[in-house]
Each structure stands twice: as structure tokens, then as C-alpha cells.
C-alpha positions as CSV (number, residue, x, y, z in Angstrom):
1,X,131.4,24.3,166.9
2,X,132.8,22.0,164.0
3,X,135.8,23.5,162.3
4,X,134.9,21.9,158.5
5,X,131.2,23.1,158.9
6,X,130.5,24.8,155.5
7,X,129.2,28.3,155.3
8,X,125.1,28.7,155.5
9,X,123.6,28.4,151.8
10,X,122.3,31.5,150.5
11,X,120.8,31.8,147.1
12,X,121.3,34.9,144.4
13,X,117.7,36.1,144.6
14,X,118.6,36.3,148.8
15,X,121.7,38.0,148.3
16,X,120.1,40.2,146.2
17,X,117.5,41.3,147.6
18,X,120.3,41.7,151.3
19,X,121.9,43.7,148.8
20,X,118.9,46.2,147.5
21,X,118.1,46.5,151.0
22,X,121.7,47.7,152.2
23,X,121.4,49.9,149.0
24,X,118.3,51.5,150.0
25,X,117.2,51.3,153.2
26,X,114.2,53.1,153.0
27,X,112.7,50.4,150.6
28,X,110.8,49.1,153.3
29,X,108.6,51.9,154.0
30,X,108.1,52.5,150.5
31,X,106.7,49.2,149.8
32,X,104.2,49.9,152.9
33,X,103.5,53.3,151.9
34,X,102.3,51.8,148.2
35,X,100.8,49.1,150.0
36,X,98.5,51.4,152.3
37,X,97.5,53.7,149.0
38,X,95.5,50.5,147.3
39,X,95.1,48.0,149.5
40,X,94.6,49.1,153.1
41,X,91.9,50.9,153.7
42,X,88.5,50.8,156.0
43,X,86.2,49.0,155.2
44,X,82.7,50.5,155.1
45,X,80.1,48.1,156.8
46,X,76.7,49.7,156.2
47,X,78.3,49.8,152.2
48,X,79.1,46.2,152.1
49,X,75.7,45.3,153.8
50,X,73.7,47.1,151.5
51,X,75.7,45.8,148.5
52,X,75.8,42.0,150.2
53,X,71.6,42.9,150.2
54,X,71.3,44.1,146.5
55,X,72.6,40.8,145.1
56,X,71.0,38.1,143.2
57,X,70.9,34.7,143.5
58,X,72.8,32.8,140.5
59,X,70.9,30.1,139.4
60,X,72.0,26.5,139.6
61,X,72.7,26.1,135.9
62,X,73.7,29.6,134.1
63,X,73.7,28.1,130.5
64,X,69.9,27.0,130.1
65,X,67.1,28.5,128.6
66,X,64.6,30.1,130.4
């Protein structure tokens, strides 16, 4: 190992977010736990298939008269 070899680079947002994290170590599992109470949930095929049916095809050109 090279004695003169600098220290590894770490910016402020890293050291502060190394920082929140030694602060509050359950941070993690909150972030997941907010996560999970939008964004992941089943997905309901036979819902999606019937709304995937029920659309209706744009037409090439929205802005002209009928």
C-alpha cells in the first residue's frame, strides 16, 4: 500500500446522509414502510384487463374537426 495515497473522496451530501443514518438507524425501514403504503401493492389483473378493454383508440390527429 502507498504511504502518500490520499484519503477516498467523499462528498457532503454522502457524509450526510452516513451521518443521518448513524443518527437514526431505523430510517431504513421507515422509508420502506412509506414505500409499501403507496407504491407497492398487488396488482389486480382481471381490473387492469377490463380497464385495458374499456379504452378508446386516440385518433391520429386530436386537433381536427370532425
Amino acid at each position: 500500500m502507498n504511504p502518500f495515497r490520499r484519503p477516498d473522496y467523499q462528498s457532503e451530501i454522502t457524509q450526510f446522509i452516513d451521518q443521518l443514518k448513524a443518527d437514526k438507524p431505523t430510517l431504513e425501514a421507515e422509508q420502506l414502510a412509506g414505500r409499501a403504503l403507496l407504491w407497492d401493492k398487488a396488482i389486480k389483473r382481471d381490473a387492469a384487463a377490463d380497464i385495458a378493454a374499456g379504452s378508446v383508440a386516440q385518433k391520429p390527429y386530436v386537433y381536427g374537426s370532425k
